[in-house]
N, CA, C, O and CB atoms as a CASP TS submission, in Angstrom:
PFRMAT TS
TARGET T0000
AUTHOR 0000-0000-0000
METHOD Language model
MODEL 1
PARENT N/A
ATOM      1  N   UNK     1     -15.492  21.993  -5.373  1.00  0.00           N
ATOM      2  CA  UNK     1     -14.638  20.838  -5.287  1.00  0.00           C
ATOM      3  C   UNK     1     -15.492  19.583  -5.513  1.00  0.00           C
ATOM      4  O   UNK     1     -16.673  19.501  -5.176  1.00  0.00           O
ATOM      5  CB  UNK     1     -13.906  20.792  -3.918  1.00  0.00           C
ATOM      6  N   UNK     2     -14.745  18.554  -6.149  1.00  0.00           N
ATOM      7  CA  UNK     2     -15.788  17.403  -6.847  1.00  0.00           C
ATOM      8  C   UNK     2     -15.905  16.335  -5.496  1.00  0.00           C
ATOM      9  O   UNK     2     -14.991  16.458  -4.680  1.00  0.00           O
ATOM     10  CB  UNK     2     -14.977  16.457  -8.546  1.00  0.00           C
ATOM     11  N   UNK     3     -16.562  15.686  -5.307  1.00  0.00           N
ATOM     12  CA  UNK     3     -17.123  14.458  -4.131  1.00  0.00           C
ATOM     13  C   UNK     3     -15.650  14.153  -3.700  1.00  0.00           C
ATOM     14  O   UNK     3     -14.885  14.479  -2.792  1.00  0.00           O
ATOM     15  CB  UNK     3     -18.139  12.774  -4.850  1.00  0.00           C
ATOM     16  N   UNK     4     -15.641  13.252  -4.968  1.00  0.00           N
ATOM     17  CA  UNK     4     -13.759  12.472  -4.559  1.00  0.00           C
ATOM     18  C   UNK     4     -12.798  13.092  -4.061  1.00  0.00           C
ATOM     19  O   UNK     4     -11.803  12.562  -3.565  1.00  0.00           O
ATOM     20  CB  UNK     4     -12.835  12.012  -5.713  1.00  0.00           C
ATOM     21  N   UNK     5     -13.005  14.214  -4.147  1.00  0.00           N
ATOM     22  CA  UNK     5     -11.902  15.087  -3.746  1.00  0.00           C
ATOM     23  C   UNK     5     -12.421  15.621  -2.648  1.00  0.00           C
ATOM     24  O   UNK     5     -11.468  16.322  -2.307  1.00  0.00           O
ATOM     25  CB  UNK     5     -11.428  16.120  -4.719  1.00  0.00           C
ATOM     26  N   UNK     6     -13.162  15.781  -1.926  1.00  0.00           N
ATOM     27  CA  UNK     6     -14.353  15.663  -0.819  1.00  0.00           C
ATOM     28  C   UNK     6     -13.573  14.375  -0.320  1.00  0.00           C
ATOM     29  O   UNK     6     -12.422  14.535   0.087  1.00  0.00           O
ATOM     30  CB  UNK     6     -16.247  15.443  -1.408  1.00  0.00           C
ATOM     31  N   UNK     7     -13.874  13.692  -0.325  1.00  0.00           N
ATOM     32  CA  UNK     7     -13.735  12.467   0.424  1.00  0.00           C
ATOM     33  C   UNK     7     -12.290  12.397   0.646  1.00  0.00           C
ATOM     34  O   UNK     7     -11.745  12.572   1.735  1.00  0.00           O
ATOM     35  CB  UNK     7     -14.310  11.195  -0.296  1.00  0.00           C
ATOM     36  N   UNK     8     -11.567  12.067  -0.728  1.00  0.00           N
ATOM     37  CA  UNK     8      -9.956  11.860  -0.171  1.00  0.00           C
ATOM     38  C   UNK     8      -9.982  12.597   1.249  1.00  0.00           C
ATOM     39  O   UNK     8     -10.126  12.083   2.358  1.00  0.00           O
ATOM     40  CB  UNK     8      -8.616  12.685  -1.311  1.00  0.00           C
ATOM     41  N   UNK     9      -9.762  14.252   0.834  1.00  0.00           N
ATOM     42  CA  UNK     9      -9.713  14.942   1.909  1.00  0.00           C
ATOM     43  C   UNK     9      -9.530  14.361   3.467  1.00  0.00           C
ATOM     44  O   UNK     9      -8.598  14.125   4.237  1.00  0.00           O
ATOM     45  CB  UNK     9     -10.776  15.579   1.768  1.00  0.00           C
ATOM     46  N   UNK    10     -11.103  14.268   3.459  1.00  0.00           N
ATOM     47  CA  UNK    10     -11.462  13.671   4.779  1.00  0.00           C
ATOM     48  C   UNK    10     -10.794  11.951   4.985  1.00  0.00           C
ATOM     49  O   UNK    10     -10.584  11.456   6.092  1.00  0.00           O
ATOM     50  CB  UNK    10     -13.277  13.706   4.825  1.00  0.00           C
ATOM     51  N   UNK    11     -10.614  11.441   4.036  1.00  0.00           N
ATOM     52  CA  UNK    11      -9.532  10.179   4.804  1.00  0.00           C
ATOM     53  C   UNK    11      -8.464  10.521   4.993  1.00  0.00           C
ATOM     54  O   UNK    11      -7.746  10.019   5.858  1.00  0.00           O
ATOM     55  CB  UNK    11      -9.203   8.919   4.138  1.00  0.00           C
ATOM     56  N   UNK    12      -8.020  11.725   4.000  1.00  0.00           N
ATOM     57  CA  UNK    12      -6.399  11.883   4.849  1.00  0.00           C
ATOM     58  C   UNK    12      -6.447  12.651   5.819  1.00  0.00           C
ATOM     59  O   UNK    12      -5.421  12.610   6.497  1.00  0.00           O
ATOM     60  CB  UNK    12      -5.161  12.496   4.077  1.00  0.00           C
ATOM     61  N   UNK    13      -7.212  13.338   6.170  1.00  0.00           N
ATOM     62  CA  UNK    13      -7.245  14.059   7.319  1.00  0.00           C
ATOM     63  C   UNK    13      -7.353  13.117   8.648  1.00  0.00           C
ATOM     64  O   UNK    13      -6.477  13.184   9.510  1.00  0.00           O
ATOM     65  CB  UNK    13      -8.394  15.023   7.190  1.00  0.00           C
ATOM     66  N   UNK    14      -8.841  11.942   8.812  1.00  0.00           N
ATOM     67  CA  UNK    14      -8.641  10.419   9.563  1.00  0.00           C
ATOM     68  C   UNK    14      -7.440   9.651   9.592  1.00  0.00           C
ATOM     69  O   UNK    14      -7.065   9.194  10.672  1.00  0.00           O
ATOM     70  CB  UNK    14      -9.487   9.448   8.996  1.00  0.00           C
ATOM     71  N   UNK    15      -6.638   9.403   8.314  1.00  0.00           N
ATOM     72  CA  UNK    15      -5.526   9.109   8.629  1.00  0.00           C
ATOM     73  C   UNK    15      -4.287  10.173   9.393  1.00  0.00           C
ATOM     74  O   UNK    15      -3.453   9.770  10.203  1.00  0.00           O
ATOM     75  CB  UNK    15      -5.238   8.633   7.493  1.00  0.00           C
ATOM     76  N   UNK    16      -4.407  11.458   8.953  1.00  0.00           N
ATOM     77  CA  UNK    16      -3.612  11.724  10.017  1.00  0.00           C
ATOM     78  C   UNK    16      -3.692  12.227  11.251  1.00  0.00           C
ATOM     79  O   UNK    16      -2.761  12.737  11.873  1.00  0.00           O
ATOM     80  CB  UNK    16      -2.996  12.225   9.708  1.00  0.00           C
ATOM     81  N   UNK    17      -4.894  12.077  11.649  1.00  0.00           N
ATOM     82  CA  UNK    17      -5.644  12.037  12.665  1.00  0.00           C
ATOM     83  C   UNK    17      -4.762  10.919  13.587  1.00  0.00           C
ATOM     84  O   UNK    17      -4.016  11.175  14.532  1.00  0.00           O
ATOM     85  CB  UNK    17      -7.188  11.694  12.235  1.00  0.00           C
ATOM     86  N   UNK    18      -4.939  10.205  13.274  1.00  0.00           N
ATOM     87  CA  UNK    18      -3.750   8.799  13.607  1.00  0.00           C
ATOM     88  C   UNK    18      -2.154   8.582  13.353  1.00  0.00           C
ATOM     89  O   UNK    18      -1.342   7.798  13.846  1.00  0.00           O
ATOM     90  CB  UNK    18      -4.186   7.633  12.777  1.00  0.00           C
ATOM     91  N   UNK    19      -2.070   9.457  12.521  1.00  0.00           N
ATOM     92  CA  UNK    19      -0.607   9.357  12.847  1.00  0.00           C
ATOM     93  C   UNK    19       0.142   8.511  11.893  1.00  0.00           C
ATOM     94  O   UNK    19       1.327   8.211  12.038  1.00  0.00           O
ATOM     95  CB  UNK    19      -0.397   8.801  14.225  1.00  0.00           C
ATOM     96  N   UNK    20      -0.581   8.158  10.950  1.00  0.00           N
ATOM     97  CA  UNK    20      -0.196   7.176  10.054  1.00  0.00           C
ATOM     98  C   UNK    20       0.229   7.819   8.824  1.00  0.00           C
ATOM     99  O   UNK    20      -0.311   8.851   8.427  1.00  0.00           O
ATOM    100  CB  UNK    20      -1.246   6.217   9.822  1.00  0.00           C
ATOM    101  N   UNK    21       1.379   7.126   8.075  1.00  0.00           N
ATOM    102  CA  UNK    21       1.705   7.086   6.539  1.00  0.00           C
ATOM    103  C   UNK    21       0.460   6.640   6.083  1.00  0.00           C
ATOM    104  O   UNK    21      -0.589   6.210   6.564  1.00  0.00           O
ATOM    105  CB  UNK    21       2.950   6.103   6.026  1.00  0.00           C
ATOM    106  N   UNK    22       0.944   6.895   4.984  1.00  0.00           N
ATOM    107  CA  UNK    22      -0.376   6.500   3.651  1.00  0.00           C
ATOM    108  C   UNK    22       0.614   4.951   3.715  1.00  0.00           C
ATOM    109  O   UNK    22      -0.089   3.945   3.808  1.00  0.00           O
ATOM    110  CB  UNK    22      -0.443   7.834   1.440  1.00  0.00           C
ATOM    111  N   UNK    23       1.827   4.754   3.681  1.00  0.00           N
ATOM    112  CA  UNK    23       1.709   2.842   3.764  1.00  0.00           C
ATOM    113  C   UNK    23       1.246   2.083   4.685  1.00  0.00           C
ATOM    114  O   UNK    23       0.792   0.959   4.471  1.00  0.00           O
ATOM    115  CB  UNK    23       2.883   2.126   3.776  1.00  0.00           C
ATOM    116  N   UNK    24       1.327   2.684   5.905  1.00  0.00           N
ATOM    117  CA  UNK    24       0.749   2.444   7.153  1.00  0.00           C
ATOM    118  C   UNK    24      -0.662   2.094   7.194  1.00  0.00           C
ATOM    119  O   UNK    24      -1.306   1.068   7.412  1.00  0.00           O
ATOM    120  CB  UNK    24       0.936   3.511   7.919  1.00  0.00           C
ATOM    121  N   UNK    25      -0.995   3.672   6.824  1.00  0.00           N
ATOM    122  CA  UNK    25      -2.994   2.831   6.008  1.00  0.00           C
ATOM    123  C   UNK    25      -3.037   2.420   5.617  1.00  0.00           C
ATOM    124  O   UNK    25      -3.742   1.555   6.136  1.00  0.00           O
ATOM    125  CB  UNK    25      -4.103   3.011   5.298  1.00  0.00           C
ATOM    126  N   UNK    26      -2.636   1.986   4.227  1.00  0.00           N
ATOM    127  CA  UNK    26      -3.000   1.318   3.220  1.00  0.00           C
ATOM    128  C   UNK    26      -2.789  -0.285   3.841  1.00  0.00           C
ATOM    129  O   UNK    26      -3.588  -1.222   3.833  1.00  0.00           O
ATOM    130  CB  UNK    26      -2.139   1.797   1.890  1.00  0.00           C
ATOM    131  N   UNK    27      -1.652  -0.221   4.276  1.00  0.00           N
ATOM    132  CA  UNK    27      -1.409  -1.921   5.010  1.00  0.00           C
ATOM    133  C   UNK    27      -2.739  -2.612   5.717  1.00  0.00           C
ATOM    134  O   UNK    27      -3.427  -3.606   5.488  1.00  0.00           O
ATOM    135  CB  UNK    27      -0.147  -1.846   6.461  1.00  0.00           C
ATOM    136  N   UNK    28      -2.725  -1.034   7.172  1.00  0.00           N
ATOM    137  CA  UNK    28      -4.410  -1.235   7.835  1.00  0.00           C
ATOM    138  C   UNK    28      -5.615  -1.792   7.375  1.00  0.00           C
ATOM    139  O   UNK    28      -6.309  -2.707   7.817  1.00  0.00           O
ATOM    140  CB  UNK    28      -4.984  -0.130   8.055  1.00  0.00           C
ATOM    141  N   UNK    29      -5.803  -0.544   5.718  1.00  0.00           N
ATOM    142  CA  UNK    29      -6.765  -1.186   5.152  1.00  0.00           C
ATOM    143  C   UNK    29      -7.121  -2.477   4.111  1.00  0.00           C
ATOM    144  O   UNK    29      -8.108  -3.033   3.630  1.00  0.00           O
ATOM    145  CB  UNK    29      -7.083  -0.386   4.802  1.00  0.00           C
ATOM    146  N   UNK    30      -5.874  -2.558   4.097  1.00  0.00           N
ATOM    147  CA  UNK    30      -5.833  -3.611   3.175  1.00  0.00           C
ATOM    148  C   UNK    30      -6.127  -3.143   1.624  1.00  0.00           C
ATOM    149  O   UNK    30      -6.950  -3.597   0.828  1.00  0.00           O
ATOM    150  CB  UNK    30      -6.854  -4.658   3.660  1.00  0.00           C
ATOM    151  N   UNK    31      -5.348  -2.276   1.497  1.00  0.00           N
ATOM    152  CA  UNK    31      -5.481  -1.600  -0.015  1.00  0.00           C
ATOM    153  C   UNK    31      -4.053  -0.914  -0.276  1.00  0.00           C
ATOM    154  O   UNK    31      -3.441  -0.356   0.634  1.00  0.00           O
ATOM    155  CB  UNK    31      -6.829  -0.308  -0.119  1.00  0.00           C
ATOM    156  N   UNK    32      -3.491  -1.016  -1.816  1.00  0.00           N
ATOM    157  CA  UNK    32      -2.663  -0.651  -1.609  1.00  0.00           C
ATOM    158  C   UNK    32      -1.479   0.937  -1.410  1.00  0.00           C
ATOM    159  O   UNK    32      -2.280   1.656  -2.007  1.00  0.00           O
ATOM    160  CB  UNK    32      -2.683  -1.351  -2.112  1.00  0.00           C
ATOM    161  N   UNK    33      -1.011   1.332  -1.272  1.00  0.00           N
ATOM    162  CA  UNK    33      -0.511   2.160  -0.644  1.00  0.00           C
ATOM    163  C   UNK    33      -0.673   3.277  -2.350  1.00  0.00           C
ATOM    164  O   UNK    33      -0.882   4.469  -2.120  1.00  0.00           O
ATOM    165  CB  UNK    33       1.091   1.589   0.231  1.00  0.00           C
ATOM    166  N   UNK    34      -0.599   2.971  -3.507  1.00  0.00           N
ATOM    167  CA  UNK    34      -0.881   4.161  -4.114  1.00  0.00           C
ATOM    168  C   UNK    34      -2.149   4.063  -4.971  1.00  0.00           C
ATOM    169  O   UNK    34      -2.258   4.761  -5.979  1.00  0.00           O
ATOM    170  CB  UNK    34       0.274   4.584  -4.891  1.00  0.00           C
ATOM    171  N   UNK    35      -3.035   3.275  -4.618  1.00  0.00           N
ATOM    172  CA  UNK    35      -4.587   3.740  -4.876  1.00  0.00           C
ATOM    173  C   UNK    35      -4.835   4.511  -3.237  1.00  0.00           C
ATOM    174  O   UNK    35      -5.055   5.717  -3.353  1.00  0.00           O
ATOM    175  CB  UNK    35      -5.894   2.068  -5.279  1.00  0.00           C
ATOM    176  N   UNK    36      -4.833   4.128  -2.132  1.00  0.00           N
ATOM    177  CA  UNK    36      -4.502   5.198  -1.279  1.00  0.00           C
ATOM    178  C   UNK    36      -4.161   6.371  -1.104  1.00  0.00           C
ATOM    179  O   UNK    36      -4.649   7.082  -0.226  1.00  0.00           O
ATOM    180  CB  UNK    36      -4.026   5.036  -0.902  1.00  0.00           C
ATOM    181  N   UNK    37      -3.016   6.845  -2.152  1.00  0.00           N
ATOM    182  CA  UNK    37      -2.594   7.764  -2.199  1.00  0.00           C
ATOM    183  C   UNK    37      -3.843   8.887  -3.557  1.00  0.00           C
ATOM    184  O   UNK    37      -4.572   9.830  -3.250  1.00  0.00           O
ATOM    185  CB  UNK    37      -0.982   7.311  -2.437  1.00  0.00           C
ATOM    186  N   UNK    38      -3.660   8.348  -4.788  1.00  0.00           N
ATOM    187  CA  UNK    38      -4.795   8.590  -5.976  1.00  0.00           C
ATOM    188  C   UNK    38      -6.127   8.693  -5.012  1.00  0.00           C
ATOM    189  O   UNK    38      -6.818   9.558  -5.551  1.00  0.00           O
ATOM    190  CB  UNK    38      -4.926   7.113  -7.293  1.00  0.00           C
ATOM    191  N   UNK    39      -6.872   8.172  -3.734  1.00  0.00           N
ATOM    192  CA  UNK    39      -8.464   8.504  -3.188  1.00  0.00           C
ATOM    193  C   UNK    39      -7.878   9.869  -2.268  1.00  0.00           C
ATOM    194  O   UNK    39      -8.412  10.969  -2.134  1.00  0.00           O
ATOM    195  CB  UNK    39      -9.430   6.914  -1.996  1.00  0.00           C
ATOM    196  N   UNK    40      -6.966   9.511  -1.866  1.00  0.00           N
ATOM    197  CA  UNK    40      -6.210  11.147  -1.014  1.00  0.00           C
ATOM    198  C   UNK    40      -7.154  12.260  -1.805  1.00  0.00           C
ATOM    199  O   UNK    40      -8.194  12.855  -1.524  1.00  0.00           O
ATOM    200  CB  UNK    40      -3.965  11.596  -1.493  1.00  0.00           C
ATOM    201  N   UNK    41      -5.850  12.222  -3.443  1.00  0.00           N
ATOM    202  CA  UNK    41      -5.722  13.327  -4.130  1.00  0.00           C
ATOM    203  C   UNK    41      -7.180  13.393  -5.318  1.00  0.00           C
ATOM    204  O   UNK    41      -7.277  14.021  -6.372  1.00  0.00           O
ATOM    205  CB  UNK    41      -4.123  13.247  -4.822  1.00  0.00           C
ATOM    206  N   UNK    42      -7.992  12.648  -4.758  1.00  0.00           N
ATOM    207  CA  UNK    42      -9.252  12.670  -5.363  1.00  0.00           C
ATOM    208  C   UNK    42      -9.474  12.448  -6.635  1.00  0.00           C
ATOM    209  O   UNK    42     -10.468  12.900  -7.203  1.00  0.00           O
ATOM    210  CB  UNK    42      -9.754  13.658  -5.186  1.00  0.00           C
ATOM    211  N   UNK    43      -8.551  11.707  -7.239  1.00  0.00           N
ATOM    212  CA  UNK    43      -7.980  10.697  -8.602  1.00  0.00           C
ATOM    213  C   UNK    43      -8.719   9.310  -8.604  1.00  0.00           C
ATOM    214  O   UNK    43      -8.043   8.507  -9.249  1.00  0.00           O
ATOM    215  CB  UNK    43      -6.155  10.287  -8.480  1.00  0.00           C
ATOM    216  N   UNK    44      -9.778   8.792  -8.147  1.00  0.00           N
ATOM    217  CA  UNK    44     -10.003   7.682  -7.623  1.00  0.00           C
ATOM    218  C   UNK    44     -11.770   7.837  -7.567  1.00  0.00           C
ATOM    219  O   UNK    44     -12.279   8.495  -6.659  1.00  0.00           O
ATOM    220  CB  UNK    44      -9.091   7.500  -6.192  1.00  0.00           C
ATOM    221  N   UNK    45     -12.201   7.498  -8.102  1.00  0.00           N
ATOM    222  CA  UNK    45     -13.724   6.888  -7.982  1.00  0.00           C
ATOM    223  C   UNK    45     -13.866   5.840  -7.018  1.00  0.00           C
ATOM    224  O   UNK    45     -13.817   4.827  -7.715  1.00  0.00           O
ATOM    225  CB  UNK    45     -14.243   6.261  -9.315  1.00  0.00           C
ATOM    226  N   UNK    46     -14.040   5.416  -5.609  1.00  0.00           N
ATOM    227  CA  UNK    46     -14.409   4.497  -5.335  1.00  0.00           C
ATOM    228  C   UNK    46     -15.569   3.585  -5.058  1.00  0.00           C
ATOM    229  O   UNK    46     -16.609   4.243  -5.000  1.00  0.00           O
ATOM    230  CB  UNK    46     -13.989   4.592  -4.904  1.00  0.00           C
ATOM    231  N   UNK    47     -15.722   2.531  -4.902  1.00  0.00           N
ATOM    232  CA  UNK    47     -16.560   1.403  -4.680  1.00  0.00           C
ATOM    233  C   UNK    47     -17.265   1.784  -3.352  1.00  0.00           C
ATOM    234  O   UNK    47     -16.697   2.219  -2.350  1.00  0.00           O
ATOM    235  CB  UNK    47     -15.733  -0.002  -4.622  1.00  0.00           C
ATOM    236  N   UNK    48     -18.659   1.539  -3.508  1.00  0.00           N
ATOM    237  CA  UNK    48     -19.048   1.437  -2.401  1.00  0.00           C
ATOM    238  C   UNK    48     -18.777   0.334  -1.448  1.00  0.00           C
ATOM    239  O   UNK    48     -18.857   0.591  -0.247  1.00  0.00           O
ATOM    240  CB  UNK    48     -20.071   1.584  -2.553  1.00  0.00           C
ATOM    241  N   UNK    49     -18.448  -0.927  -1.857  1.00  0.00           N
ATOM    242  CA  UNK    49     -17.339  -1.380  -1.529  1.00  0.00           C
ATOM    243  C   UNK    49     -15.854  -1.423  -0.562  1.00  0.00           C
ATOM    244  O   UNK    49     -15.550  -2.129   0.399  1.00  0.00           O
ATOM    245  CB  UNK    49     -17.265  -1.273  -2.228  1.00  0.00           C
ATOM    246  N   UNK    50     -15.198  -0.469  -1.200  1.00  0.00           N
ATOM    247  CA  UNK    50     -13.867   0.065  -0.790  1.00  0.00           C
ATOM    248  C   UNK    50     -14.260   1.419   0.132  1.00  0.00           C
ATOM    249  O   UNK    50     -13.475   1.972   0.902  1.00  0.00           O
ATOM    250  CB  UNK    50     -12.863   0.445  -2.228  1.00  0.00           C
ATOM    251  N   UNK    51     -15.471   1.774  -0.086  1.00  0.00           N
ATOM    252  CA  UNK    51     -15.937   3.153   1.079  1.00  0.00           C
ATOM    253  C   UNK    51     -15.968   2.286   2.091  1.00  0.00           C
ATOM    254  O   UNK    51     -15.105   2.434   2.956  1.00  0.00           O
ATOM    255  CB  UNK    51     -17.586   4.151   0.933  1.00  0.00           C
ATOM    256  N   UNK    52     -17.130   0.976   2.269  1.00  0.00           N
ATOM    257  CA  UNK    52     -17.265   0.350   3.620  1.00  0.00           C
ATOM    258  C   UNK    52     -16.292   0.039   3.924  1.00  0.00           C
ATOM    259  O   UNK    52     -16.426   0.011   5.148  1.00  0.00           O
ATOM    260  CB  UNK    52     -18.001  -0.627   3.845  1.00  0.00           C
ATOM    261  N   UNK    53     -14.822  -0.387   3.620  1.00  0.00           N
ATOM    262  CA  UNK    53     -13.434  -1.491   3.693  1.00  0.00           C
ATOM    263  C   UNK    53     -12.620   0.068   4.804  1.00  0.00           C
ATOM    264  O   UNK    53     -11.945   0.000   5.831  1.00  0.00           O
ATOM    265  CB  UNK    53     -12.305  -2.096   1.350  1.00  0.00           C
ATOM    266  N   UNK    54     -12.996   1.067   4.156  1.00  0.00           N
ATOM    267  CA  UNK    54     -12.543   2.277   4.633  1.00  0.00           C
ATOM    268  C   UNK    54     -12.923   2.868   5.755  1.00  0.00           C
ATOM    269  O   UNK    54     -12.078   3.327   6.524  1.00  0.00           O
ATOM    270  CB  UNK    54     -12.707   3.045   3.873  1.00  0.00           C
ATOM    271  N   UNK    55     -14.089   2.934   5.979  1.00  0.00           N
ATOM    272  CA  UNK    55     -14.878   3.905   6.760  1.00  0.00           C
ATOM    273  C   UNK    55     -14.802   2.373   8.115  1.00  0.00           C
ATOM    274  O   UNK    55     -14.792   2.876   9.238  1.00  0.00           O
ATOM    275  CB  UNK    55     -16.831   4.627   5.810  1.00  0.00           C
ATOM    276  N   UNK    56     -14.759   0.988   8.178  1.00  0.00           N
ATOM    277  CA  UNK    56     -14.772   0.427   9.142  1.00  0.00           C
ATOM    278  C   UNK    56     -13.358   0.184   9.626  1.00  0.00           C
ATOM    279  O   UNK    56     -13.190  -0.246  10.767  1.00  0.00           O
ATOM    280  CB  UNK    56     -15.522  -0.559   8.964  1.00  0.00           C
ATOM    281  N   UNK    57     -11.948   0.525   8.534  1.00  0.00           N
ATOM    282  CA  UNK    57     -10.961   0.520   8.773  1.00  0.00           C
ATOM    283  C   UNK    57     -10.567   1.881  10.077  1.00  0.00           C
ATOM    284  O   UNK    57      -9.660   1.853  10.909  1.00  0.00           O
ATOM    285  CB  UNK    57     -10.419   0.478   7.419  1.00  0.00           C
ATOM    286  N   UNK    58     -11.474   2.832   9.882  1.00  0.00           N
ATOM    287  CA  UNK    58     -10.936   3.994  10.648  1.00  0.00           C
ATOM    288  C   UNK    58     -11.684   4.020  11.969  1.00  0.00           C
ATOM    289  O   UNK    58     -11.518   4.903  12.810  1.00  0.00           O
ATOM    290  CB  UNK    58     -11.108   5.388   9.853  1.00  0.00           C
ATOM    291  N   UNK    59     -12.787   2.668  12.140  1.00  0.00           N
ATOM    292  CA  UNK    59     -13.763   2.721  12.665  1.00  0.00           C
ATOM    293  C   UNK    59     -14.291   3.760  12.906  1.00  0.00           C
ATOM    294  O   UNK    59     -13.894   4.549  13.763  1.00  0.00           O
ATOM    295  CB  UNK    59     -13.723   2.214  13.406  1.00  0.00           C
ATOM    296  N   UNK    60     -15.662   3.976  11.891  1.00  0.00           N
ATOM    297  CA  UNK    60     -16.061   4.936  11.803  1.00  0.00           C
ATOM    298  C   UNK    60     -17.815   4.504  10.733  1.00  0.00           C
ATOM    299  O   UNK    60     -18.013   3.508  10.038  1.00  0.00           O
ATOM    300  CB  UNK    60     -14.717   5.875  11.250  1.00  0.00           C
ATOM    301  N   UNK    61     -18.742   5.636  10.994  1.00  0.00           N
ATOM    302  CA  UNK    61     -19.794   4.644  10.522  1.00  0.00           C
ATOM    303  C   UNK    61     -19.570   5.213   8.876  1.00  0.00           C
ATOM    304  O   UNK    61     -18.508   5.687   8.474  1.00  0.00           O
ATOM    305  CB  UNK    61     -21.619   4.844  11.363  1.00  0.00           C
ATOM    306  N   UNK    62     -20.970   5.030   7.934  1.00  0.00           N
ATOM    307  CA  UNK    62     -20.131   5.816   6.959  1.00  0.00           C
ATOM    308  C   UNK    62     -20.535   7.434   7.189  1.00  0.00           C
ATOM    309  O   UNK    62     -19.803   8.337   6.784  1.00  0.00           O
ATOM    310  CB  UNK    62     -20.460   5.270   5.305  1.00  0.00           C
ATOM    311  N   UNK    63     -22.000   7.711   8.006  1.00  0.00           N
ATOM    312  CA  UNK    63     -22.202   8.723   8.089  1.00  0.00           C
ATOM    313  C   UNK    63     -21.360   9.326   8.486  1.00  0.00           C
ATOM    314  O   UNK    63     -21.205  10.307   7.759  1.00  0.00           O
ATOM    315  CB  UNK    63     -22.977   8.883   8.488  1.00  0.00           C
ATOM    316  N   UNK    64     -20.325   9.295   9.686  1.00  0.00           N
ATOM    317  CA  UNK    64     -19.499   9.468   9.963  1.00  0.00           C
ATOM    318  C   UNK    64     -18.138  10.070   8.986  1.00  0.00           C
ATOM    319  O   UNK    64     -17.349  10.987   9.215  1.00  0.00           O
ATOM    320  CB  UNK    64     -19.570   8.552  10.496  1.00  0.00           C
ATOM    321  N   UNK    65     -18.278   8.948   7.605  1.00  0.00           N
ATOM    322  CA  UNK    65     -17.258   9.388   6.987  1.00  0.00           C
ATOM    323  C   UNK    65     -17.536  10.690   5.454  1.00  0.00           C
ATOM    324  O   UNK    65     -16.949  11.439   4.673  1.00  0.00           O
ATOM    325  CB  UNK    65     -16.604   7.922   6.620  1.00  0.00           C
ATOM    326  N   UNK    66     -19.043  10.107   5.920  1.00  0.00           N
ATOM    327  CA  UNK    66     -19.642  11.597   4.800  1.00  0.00           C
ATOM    328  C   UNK    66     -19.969  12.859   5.555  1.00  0.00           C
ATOM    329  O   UNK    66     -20.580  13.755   4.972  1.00  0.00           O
ATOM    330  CB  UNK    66     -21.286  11.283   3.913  1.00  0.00           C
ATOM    331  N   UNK    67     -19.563  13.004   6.947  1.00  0.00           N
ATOM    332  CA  UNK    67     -20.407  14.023   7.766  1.00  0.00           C
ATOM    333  C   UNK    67     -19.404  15.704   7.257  1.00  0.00           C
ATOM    334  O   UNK    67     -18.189  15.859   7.140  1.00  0.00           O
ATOM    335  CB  UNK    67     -20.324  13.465   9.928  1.00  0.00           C
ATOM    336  N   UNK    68     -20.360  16.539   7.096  1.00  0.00           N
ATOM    337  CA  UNK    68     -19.334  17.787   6.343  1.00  0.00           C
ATOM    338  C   UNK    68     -19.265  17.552   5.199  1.00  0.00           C
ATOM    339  O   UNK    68     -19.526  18.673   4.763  1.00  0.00           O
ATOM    340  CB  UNK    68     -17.855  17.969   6.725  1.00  0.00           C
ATOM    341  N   UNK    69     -19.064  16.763   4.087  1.00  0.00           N
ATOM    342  CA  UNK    69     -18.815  16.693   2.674  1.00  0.00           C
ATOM    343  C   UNK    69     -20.033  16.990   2.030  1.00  0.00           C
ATOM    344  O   UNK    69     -20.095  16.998   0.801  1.00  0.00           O
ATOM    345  CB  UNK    69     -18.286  15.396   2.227  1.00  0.00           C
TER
END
């Protein structure tokens, strides 16, 4: 399985960890609800950037958000 798809994974799993829609996050993070959806399904290259916007949205460090992948 490729990184991105690694990663989505594990944010949607943090997000539903919480209980949240993907609009719900996306609102949280301040991103919008279907590039949210595209980093889910591992369609999405992101920014290291948009990793930090992410990984402090779930509060979480990033090791945290790479731990297992």
């Amino acid at each position: 399985m490729a990184a991105n798809q690694q990663l989505g994974m594990r944010i949607k799993d943090l997000r539903e960890a919480r209980d949240w829609s993907q609009r719900e996050c996306a609102d949280f993070l301040g991103v919008h609800h279907v590039y949210l959806a595209d980093v889910e399904l591992g369609k999405r290259n992101l920014t290291l950037a948009n990793i930090e916007k992410i990984a402090a949205g779930f509060g979480v460090t990033l090791e945290e958000l790479f731990k297992g992948l």
